[in-house]
C-alpha positions in Angstrom: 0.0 0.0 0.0 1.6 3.3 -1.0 -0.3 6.8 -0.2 0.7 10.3 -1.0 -0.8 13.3 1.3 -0.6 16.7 -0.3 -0.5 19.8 1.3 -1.8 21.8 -1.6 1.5 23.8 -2.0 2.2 24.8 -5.6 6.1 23.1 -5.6 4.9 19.8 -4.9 3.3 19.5 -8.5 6.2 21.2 -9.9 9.1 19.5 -8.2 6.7 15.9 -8.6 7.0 15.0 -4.7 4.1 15.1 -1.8 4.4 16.5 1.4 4.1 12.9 2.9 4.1 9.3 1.8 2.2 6.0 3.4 4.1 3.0 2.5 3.0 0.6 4.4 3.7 0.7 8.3 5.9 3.9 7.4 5.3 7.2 6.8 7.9 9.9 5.4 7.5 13.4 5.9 9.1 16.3 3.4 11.2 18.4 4.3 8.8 20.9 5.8 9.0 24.6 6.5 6.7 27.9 7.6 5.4 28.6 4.8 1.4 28.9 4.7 0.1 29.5 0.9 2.3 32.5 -0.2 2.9 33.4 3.7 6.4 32.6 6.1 4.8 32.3 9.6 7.2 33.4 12.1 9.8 35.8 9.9 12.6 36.2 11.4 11.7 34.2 14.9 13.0 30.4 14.3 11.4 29.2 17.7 8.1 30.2 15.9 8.8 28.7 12.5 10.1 25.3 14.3 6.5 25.3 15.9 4.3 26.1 13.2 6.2 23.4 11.1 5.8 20.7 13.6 2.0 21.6 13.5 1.9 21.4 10.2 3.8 17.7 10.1 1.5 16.8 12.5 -1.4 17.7 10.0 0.4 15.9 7.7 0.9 12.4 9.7 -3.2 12.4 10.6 -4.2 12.5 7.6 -1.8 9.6 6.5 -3.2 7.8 10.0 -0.6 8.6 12.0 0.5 10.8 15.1 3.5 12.2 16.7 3.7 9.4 19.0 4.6 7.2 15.7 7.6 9.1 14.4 10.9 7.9 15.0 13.5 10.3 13.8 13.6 13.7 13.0 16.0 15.7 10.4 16.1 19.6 11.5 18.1 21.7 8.7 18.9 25.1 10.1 20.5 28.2 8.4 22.1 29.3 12.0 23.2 27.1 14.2 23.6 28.6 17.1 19.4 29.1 17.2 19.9 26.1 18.1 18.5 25.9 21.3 15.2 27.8 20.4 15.2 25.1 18.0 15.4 22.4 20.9 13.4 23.8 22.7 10.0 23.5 20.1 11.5 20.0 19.0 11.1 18.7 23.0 7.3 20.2 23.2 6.3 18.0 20.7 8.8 15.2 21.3 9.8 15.2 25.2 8.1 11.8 26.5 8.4 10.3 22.9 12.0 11.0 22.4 12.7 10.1 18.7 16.1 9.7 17.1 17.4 13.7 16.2 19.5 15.5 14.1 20.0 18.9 13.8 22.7 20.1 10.6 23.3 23.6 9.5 23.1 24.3 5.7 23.7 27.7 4.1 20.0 28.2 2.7 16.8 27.7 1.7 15.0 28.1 -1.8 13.4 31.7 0.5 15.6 33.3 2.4 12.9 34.2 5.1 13.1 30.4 5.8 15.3 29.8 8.8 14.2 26.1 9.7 13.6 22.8 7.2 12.2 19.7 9.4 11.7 15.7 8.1 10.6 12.8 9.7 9.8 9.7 9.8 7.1 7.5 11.1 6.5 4.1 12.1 2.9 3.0 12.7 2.4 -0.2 15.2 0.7 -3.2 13.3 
């Protein structure tokens, strides 16, 4: 069984991927950022972009029959590291009793430069 969840945002057509993917027990989450239609939530404030993401992944895994209790790792791409801990700090009120595998990398940009987080994950549902 393979699903694809779309958010509705224009790339996903034009770069030919969905926002998540159901195969099976697992689901895969895009790389995911504030951005709501043609609006960044949180410009400027990573803490609130790392929220409103999360949010919207959490959207993202219901709708594939998931929750945040299912996912297993998370990928956090950052444009400043040393945010980090803002960053840390949304990541654990999501994931503090569940605890999932993390990593957090620093990369020099995103396709808008108002972006200042990127988050993935991945999802295992029980059988």
């Amino acid at each position: 069984m393979r699903r694809h969840i779309s958010s509705g945002a224009v790339w996903e057509e034009r770069f030919g991927y969905s926002r998540a993917v159901r195969a099976g027990n697992i689901i895969e989450v895009a790389g995911t950022t504030a951005v709501d239609g043609e609006t960044v939530i949180g410009e400027g404030n990573i803490y609130e972009q790392t929220k409103f993401i999360f949010r919207k992944i959490e959207r993202a895994l219901e709708e594939a029959g998931g929750t945040m209790a299912d996912v297993v790792r998370t990928r956090m791409y950052v444009t400043d590291i040393s945010q980090s801990e803002a960053v840390g700090r949304a990541h654990a009120e999501f994931f503090a009793a569940i605890r999932p595998a993390a990593s957090m990398i620093e990369v020099r940009g995103f396709i808008d430069p108002r972006l200042l987080v990127e988050i993935e994950v991945t999802a295992v549902l029980s059988l």
